[in-house]
FIPAMI-265656 format. One record per residue: residue in three letters; x, y, z of N, C-alpha, C in turn. Coordinates in pm, whole numbers, padded with zeros to 5 digits, always signed. Each point is the difference from the previous one (the first is absolute). Last residue first. Layout:
<zakes>
ALAXYZXYZXYZ/...
</zakes>
This chain:
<zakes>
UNK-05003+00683+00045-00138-00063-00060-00098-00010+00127/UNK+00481+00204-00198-00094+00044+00106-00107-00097-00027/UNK+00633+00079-00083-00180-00080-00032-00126+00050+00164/UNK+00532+00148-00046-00064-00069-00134-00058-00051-00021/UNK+00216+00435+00281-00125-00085-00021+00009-00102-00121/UNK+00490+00210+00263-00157+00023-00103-00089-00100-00023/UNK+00425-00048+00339-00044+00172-00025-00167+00032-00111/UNK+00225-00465+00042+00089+00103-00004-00025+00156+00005/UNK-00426-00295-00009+00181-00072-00050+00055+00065+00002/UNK-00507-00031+00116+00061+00063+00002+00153-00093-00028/UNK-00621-00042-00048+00134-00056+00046+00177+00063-00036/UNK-00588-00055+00155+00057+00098-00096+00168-00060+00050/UNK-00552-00140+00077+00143-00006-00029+00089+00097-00080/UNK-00568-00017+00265+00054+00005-00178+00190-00040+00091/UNK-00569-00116+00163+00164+00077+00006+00041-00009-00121/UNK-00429-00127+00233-00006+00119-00060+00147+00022+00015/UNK-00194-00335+00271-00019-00034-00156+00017+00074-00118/UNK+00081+00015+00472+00105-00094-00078-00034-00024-00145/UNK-00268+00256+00307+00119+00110+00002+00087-00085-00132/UNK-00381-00159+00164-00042+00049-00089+00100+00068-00056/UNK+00029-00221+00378-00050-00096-00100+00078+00062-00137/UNK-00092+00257+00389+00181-00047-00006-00026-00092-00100/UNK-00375+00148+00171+00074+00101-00083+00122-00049-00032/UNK-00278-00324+00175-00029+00077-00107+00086+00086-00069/UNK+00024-00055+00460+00078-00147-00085-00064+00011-00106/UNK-00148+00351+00306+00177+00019-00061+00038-00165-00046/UNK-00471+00220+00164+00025-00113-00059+00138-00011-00070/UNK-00173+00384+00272+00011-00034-00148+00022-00129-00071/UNK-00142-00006+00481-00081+00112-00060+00037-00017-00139/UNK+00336-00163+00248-00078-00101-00046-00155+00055-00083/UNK+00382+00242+00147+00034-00051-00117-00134-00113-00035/UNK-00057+00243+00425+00017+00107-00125+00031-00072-00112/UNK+00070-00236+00374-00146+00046+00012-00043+00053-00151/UNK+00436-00069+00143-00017-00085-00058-00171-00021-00008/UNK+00204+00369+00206+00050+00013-00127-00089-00157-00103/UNK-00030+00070+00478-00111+00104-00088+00098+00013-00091/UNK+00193-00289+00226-00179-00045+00024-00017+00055-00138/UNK+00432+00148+00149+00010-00075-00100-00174-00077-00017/UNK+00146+00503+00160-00003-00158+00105-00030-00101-00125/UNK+00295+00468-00077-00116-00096-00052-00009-00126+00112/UNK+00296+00458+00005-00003-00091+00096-00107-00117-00054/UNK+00110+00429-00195+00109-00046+00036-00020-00100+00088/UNK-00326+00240-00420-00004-00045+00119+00188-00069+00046/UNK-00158+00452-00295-00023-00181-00013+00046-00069+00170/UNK-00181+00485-00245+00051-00065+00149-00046-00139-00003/UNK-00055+00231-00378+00057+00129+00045+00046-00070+00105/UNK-00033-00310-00380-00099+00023+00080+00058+00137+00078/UNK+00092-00211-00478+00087+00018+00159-00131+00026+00050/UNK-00060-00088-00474-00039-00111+00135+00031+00046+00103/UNK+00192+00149-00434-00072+00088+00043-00132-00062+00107/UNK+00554+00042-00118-00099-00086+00022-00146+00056+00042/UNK+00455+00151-00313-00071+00016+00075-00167-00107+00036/UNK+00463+00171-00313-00053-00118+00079-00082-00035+00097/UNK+00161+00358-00397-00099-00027+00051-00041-00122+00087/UNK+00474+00199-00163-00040-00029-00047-00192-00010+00065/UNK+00528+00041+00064-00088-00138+00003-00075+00026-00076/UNK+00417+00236+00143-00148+00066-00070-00043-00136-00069/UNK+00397-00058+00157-00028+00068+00131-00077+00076+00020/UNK+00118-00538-00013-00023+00110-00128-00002+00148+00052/UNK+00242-00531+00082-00034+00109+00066-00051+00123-00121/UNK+00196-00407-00077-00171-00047+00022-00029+00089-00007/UNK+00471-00138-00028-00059+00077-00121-00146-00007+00020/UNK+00373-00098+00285-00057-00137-00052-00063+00068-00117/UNK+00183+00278+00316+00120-00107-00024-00059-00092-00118/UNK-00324+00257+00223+00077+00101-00080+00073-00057-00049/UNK-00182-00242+00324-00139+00065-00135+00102+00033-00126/UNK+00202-00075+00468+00036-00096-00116-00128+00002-00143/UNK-00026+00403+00369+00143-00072-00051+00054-00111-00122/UNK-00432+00080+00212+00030+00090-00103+00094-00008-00035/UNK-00047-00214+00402-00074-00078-00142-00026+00074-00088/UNK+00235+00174+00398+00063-00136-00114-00090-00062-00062/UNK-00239+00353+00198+00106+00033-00083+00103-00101-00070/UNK-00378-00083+00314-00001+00016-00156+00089+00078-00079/UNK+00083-00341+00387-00034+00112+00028-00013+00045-00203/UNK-00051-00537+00216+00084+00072-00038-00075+00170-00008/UNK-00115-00463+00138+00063+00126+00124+00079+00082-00081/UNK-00272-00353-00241-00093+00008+00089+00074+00164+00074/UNK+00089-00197-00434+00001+00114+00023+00006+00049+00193/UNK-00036-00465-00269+00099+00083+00025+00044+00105+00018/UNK-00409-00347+00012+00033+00162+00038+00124-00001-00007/UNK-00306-00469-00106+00110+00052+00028+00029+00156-00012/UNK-00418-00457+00101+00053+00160-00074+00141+00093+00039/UNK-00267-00575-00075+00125+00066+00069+00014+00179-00040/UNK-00460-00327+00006+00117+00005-00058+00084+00128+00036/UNK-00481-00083+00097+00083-00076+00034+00132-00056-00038/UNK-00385+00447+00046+00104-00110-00076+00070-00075+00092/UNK-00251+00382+00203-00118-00029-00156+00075-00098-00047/UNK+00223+00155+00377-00125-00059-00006-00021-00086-00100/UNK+00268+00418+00020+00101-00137-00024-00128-00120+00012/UNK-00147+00424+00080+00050+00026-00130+00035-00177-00030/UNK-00058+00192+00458-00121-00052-00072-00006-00077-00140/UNK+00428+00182+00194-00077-00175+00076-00103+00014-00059/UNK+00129+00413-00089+00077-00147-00084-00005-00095+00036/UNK-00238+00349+00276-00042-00004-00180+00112-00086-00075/UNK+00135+00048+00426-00156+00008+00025-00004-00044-00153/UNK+00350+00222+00033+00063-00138-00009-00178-00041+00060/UNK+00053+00370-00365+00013-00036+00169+00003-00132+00029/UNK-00062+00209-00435+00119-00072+00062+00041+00030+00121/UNK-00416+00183-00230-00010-00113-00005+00142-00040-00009/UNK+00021+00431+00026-00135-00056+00093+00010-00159+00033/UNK+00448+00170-00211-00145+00039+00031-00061-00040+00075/UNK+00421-00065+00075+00054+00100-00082-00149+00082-00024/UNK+00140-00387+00315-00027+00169+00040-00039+00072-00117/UNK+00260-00439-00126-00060+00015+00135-00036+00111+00034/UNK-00013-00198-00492+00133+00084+00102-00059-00031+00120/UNK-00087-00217-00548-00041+00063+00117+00119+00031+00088/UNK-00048-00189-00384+00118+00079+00025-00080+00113+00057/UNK-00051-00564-00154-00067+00125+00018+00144+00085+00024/UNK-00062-00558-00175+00060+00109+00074-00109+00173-00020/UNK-00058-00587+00030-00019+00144-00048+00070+00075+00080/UNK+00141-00539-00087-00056+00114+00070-00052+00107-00080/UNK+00167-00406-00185-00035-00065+00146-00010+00136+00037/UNK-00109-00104-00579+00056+00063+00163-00020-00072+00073/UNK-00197-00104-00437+00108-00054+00059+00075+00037+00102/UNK-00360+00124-00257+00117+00085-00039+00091-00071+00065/UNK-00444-00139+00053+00073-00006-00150+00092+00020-00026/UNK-00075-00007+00483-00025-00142-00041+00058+00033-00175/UNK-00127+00420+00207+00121-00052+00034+00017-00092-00049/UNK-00388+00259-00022+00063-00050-00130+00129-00050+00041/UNK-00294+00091+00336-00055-00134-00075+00064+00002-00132/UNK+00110+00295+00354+00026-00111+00038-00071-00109-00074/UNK-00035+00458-00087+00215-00051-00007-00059-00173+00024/UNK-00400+00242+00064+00054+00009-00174+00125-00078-00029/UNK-00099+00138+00482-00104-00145-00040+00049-00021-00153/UNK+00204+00332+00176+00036-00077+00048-00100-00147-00077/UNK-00145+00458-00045+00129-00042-00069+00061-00111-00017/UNK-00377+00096+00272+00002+00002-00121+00098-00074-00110/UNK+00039+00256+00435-00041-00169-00019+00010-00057-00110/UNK+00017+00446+00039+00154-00047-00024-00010-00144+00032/UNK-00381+00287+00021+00056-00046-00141+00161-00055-00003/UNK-00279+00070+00384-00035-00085-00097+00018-00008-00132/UNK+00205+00343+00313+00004-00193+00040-00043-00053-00090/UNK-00141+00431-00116+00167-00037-00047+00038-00178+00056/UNK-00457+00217+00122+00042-00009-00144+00132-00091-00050/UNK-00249+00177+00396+00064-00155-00025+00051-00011-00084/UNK-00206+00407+00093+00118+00002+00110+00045-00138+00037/UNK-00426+00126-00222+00120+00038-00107+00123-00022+00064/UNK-00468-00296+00088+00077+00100+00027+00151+00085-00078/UNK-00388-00302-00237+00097+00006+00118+00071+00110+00038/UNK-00376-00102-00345-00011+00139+00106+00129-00093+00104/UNK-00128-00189-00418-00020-00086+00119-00019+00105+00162/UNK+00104+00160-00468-00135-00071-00044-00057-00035+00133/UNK+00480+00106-00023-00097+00145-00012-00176-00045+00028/UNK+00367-00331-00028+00014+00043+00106-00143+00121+00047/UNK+00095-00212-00458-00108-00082+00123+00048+00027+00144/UNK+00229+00242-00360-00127+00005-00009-00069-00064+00108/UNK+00430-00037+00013-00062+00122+00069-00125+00008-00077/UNK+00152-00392-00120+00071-00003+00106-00071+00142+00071/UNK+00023-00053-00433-00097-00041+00039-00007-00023+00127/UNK+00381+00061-00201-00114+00150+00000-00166-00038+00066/UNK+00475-00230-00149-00062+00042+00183-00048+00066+00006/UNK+00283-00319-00391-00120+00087+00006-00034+00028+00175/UNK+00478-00182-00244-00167-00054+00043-00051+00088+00009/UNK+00470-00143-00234-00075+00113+00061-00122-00021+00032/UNK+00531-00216-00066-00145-00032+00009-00091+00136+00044/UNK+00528-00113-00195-00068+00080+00159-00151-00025-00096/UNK+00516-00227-00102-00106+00019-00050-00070+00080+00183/UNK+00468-00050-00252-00033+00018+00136-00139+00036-00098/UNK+00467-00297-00189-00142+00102-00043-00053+00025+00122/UNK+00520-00064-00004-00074-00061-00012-00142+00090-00001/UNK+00426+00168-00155-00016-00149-00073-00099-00060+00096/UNK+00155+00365+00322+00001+00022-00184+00014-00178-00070/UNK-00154+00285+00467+00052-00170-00040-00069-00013-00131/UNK+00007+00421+00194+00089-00038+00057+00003-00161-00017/UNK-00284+00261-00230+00156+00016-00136+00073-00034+00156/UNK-00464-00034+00054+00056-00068-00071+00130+00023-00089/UNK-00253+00318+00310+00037-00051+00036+00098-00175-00046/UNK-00253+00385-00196+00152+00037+00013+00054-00150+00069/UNK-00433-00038-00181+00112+00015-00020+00127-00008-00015/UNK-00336+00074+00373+00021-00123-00073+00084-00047-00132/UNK-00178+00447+00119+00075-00078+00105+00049-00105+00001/UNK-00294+00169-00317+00121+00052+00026+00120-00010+00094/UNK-00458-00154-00001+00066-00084-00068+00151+00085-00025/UNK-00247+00202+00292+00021-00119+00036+00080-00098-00067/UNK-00158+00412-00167+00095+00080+00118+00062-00221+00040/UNK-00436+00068-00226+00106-00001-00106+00147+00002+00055/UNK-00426-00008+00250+00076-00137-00073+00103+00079-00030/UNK-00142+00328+00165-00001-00090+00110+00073-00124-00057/UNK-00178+00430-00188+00141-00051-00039+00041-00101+00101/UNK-00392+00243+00070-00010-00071-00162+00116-00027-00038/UNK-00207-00026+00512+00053+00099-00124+00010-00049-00123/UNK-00398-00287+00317+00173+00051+00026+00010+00029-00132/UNK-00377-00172+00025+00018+00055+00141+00139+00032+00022/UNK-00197-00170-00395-00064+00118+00015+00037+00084+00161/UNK+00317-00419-00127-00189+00059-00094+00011+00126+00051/UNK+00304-00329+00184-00160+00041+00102-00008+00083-00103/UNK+00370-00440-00004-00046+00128-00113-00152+00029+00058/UNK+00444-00247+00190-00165+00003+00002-00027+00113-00037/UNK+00466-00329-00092-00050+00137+00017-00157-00004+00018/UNK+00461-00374+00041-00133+00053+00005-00059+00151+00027/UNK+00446-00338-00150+00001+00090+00042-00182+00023-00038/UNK+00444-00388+00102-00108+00026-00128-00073+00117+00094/UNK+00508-00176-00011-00107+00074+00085-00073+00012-00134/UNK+00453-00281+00257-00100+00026-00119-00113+00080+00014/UNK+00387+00002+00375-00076-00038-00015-00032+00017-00162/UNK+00404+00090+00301+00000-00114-00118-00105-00045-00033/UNK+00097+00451+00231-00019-00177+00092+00003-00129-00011/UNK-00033+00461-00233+00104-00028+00025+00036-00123+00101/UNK-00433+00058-00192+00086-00014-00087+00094-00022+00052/UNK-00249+00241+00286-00008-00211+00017+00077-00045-00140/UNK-00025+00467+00068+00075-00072+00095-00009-00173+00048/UNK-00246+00327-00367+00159-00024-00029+00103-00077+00077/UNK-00516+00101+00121+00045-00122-00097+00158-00007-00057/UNK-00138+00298+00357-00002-00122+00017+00032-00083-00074/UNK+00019+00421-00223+00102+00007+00118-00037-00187+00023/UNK-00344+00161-00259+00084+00005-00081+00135-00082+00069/UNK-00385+00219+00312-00020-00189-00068+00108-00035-00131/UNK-00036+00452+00233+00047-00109+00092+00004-00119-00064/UNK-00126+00414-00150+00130+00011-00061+00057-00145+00062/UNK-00498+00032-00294+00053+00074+00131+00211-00005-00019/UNK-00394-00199-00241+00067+00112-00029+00090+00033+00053/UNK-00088-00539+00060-00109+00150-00023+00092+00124-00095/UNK+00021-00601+00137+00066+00112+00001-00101+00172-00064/UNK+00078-00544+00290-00059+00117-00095+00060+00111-00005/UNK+00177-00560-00009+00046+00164+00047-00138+00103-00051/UNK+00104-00546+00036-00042+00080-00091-00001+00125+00074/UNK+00382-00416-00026-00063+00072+00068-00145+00149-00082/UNK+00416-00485-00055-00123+00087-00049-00055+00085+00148/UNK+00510-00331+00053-00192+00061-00101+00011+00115+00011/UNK+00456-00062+00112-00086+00001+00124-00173-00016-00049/UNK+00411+00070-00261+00043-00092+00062-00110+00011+00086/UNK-00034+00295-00376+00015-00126-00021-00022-00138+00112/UNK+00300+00434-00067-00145+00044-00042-00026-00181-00027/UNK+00417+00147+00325-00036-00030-00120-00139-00029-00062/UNK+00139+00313+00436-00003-00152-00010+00020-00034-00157/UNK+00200+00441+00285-00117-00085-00011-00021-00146-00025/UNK+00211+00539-00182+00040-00108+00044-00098-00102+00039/UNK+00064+00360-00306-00096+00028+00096+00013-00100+00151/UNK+00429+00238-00263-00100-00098-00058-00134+00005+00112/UNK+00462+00321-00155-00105-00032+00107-00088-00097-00060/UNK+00540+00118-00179-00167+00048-00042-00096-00057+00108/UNK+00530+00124-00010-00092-00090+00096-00115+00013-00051/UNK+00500+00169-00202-00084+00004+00033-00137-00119+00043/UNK+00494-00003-00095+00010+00136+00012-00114+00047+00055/UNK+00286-00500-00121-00109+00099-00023-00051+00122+00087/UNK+00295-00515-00202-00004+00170+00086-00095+00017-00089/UNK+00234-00520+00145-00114+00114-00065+00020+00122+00076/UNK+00328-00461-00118-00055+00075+00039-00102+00069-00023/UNK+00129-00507-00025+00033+00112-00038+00001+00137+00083/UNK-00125-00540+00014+00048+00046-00117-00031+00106-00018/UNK+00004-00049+00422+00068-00114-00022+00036-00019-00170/UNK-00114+00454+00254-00063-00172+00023+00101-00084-00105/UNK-00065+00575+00210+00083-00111-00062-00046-00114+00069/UNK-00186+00520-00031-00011-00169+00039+00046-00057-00080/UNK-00045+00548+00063+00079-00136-00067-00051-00119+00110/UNK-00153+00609-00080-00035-00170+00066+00103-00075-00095/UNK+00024+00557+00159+00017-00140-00110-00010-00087+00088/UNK-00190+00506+00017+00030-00097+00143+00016-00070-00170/UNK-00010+00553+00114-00027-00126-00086+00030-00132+00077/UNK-00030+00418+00240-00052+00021-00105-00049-00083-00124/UNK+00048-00114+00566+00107+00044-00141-00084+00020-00060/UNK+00028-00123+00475-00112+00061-00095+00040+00084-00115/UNK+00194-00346+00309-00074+00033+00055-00112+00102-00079/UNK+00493-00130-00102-00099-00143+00027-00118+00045+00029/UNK+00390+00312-00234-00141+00012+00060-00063-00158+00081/UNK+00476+00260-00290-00081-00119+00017-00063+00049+00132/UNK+00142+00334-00424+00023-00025+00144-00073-00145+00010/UNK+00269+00256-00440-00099-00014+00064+00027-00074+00115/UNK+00268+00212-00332-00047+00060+00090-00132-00054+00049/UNK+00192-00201-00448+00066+00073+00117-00105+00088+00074/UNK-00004-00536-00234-00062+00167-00062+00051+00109+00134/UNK+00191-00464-00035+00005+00045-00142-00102+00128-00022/UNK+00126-00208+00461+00147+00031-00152-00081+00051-00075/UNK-00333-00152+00255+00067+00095+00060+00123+00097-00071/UNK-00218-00435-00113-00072+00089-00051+00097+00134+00073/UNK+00181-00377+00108-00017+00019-00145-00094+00122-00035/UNK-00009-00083+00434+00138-00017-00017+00008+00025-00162/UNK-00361-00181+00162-00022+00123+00065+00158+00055-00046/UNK-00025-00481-00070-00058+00087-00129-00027+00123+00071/UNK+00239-00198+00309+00067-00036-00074-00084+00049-00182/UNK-00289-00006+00471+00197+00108-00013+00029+00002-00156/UNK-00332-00288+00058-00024+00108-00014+00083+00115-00010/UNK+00117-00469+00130-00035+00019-00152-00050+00148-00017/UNK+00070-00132+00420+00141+00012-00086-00042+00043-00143/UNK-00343-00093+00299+00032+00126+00022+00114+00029-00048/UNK-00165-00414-00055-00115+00094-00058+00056+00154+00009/UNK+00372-00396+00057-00139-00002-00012-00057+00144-00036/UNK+00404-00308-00176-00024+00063+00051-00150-00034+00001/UNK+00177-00419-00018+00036+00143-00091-00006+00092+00118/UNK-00351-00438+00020+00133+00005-00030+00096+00124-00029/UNK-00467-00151+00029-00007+00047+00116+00152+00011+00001/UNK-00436+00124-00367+00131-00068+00002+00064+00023+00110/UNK-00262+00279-00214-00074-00166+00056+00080-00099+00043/UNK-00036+00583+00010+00078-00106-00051-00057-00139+00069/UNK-00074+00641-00013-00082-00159-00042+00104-00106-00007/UNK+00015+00588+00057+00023-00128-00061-00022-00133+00091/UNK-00070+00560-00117-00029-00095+00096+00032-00161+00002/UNK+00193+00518-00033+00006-00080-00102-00075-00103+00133/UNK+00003+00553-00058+00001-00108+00055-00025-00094-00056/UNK+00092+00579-00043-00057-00132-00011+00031-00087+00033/UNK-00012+00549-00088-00006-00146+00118-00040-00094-00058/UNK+00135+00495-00269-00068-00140+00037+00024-00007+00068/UNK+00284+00268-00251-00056+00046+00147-00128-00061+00029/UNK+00186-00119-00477+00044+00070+00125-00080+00106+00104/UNK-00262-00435-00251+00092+00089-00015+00085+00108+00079/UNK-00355-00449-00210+00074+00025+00163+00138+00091-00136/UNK-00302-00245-00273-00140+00098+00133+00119+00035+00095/UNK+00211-00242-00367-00108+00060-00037-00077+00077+00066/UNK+00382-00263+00161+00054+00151-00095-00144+00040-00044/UNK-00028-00437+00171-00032+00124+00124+00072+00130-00070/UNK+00000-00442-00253-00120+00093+00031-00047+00120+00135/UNK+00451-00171-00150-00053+00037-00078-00137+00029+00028/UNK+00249-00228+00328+00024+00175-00052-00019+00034-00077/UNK-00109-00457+00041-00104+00125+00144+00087+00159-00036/UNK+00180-00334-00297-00173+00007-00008-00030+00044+00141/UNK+00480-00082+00071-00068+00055-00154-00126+00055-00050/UNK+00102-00309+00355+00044+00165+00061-00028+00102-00157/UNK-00085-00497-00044-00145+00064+00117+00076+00146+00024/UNK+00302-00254-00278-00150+00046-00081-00054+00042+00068/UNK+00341-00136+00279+00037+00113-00092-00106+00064-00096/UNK-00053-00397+00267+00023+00109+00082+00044+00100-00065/UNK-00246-00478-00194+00160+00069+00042-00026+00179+00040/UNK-00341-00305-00144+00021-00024+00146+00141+00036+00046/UNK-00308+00193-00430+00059-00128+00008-00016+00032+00167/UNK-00368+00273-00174+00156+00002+00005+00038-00138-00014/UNK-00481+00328-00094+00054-00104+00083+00151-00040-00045/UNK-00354+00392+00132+00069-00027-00114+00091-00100+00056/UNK-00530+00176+00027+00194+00000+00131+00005-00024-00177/UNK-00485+00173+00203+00080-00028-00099+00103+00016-00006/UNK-00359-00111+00374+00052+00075-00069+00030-00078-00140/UNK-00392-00010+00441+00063-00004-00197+00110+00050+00013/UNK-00321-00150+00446+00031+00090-00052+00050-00076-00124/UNK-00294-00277+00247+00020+00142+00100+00071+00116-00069/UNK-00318-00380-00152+00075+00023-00003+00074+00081+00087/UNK-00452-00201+00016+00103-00104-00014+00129+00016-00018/UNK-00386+00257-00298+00016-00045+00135+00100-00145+00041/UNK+00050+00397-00427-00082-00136+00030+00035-00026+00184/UNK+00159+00409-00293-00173-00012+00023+00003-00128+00053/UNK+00399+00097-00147-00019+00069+00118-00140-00019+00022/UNK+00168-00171-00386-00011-00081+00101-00021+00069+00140/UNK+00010+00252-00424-00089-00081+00025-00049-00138+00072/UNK+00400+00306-00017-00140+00106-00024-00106-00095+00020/UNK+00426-00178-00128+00011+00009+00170-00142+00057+00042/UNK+00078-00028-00477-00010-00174+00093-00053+00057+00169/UNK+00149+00353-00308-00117-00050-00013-00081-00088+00038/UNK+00463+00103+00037-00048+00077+00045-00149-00020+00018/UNK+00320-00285-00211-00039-00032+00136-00090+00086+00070/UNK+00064-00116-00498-00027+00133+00040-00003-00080+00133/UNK+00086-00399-00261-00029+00138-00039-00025+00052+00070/UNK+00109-00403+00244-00040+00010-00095-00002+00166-00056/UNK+00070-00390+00462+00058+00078-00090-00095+00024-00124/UNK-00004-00048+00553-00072-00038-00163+00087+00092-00096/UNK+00033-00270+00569+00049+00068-00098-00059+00001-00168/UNK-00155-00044+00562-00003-00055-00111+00067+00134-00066/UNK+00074-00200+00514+00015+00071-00130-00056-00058-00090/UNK+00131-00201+00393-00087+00138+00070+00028+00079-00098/UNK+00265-00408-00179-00099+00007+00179-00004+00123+00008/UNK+00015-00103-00501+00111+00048+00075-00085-00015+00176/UNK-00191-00048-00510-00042+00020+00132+00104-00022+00103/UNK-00045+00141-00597+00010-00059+00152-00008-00001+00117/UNK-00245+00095-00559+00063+00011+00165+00066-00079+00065/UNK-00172+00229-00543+00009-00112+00141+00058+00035+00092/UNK-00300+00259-00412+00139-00011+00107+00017-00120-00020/UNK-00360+00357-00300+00053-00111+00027+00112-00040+00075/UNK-00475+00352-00097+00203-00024+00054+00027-00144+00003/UNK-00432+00230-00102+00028-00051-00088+00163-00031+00037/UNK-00344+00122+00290+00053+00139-00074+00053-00073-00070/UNK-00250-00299+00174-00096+00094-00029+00087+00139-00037/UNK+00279-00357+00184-00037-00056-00126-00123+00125+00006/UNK+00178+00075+00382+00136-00002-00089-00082-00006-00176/UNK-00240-00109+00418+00032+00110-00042+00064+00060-00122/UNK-00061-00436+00126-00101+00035-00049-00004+00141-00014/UNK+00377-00207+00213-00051-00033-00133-00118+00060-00079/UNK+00100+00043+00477+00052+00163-00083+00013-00086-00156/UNK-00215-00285+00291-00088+00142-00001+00063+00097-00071/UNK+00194-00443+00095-00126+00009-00116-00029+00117-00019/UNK+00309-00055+00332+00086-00028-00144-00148+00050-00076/UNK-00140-00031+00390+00056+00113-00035+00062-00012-00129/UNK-00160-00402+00192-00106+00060-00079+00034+00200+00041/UNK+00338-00311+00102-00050-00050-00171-00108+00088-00001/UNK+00185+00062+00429+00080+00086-00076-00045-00091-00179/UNK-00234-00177+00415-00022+00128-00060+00083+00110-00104/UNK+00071-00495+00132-00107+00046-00118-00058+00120+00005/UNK+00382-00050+00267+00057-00084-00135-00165+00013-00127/UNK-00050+00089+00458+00133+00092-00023-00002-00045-00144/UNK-00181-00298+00281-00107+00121-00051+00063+00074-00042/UNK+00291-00343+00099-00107-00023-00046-00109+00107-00077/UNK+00366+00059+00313+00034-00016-00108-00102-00055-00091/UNK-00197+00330+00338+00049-00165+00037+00094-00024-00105/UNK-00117+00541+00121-00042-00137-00052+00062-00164+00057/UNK+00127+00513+00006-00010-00056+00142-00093-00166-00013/UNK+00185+00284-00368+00108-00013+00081-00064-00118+00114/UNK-00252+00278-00288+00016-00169-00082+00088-00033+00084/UNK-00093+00491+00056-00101-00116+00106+00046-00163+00009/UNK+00241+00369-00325-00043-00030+00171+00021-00086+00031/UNK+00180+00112-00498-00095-00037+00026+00003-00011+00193/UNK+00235+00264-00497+00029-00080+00139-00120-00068+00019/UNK+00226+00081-00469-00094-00006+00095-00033-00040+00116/UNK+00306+00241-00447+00019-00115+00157-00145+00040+00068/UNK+00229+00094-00550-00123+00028+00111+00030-00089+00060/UNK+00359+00086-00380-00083-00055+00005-00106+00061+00169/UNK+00474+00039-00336-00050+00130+00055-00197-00123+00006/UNK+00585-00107-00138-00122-00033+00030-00127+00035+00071/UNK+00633+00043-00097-00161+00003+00037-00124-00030-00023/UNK+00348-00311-00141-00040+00102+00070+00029+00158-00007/UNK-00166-00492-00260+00094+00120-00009-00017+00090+00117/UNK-00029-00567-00019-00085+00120+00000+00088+00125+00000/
</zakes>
């Protein structure tokens, strides 16, 4: 092989604390995931897997690295340049790419890596290329602590690697490893967030929207499927289908039934639940997820989410449950959900003073009045599919 050699390193966590076993098939169905990536931009590589590394070579690393930073399971990217295992190419190639970004009157710092338990070690080796770079561009200062530029080298066994920069990955689980899960998801900024965070959990996610008609804004769907979406370019190459049901009828036969208005929301977030919990079985999920909060509304009082949790007998997962809404704007924004002129989303069911405490009787009093196993019937029979790949819609039926 000619050296240099300018290819993408992929670290990976969590896969660390695995069994060799589980370790071994979660890093295949990662191999798979940045495959499937890789192949929908038309790139062609291969790889190796080096312990607590994957290495890919192929055209434009820059581009490579861009689009493995999205996949879960990873923790960070770079792009090195890879060396023989003789000590002169590794001092060579780190002072060459540090002449590019590190200049006089800089700080900088060399961090170096070695697999190998023989030789010098980690802190010799650093001297010794810190030392090279030092000679060859004048007047600059060494920093360990908070330098301007920082060089990475890891030397292994066949070779070396540098690199200059750390791209951030979402990190997590590998998309895949943990089922199905059906996630609802709305306009809003919370339910986008949850569902990104069971993704990063290595969950699959089929995604439910309840389309209320006449009773919510006019960019309500549309804002949703938008959401949805975006949300499919974070597990690029596989399709993310979201189901839409009907819940209008839902506040009609609330209105019809004169229930109180200050149930409203409980019973529609029952609702929800009941909907999640009978298309689960098709969709093949073991839970629903929500992106509910604790406190945040009326109806996420912990009163009103015991009621809430009731209505189903299947597993509902909150990853939101303690989180403050600013870090969940936070990763909104990170993730591409967050909008900051939405648009008309507006529910027009709120009640002025919904209730924070529902005794679960007079809720289940109230659903029975509407005969809510009907509506929910009726809910399954009125959906449409819509299905997302990489960022864009490619089928609605």
């Amino acid at each position: 092989m000619d050296w240099p050699e300018r290819l993408v390193m992929v670290r990976y966590g969590e896969l660390f604390l695995k069994s060799e076993s589980v370790k071994h098939h979660f890093i295949g169905m990662l191999l798979r995931n940045i495959r499937k990536a890789l192949s929908v931009a038309c790139i062609t590589c291969h790889f190796e897997t080096p312990r607590g590394r994957i290495l890919i070579y192929g055209d434009n690393p820059e581009t490579i690295a861009d689009i493995v930073s999205r996949i879960f399971g990873i923790v960070d990217v770079s792009v090195c340049i890879r060396t023989s295992i003789r000590l002169e190419d590794i001092c060579s190639k780190a002072v060459t790419l540090a002449s590019t970004n590190l200049h006089k009157d800089m700080s900088f710092a060399v961090r170096a890596k070695r697999q190998q338990k023989t030789g010098l070690n980690s802190q010799e080796l650093g001297k010794l290329i810190g030392s090279a770079v030092y000679n060859h561009i004048p007047g600059l200062q060494v920093d360990l602590t908070n330098p301007d530029y920082e060089l990475f080298v890891e030397i292994r066994d066949f070779g070396g690697l540098i690199y200059d920069s750390r791209i951030p990955a979402p990190g997590g689980l590998p998309w895949g490893t943990q089922g199905r899960v059906l996630a609802l998801l709305s306009s809003g900024i919370d339910s986008p967030v949850a569902s990104w965070l069971m993704m990063k959990r290595g969950c699959e996610i089929t995604h439910l929207h309840l389309d209320a008609g006449r009773w919510a804004g006019r960019d309500v769907t549309e804002t949703a499927i938008a959401n949805h979406r975006k949300l499919s370019g974070w597990c690029s190459g596989n399709p993310l289908t979201l189901v839409i049901a009907t819940s209008e009828h839902l506040f009609d036969s609330m209105e019809q039934c004169r229930i109180p208005s200050r149930y409203r929301c409980v019973i529609c977030k029952r609702f929800m639940q009941r909907v999640a919990g009978h298309l689960m079985q098709k969709e093949g999920a073991l839970a629903v997820v929500t992106g509910e909060n604790l406190g945040q509304v009326a109806s996420q009082t912990l009163a009103n989410l015991s009621v809430i949790s009731e209505a189903t007998q299947v597993p509902v997962l909150r990853p939101l449950i303690t989180y403050d809404k600013e870090q969940t704007v936070t990763i909104a924004r990170m993730i591409g959900t967050f909008v900051s002129h939405p648009g008309d989303l507006t529910c027009r069911a709120v009640p002025n003073m919904p209730a924070t405490a529902a005794v679960l009787e007079t809720v289940k009093s109230c659903e029975q009045k509407m005969n809510i196993d009907d509506i929910v019937k009726k809910s399954l029979t009125d959906i449409r599919l819509i299905t997302a790949l990489n960022g864009e819609i490619i089928s609605e039926t």
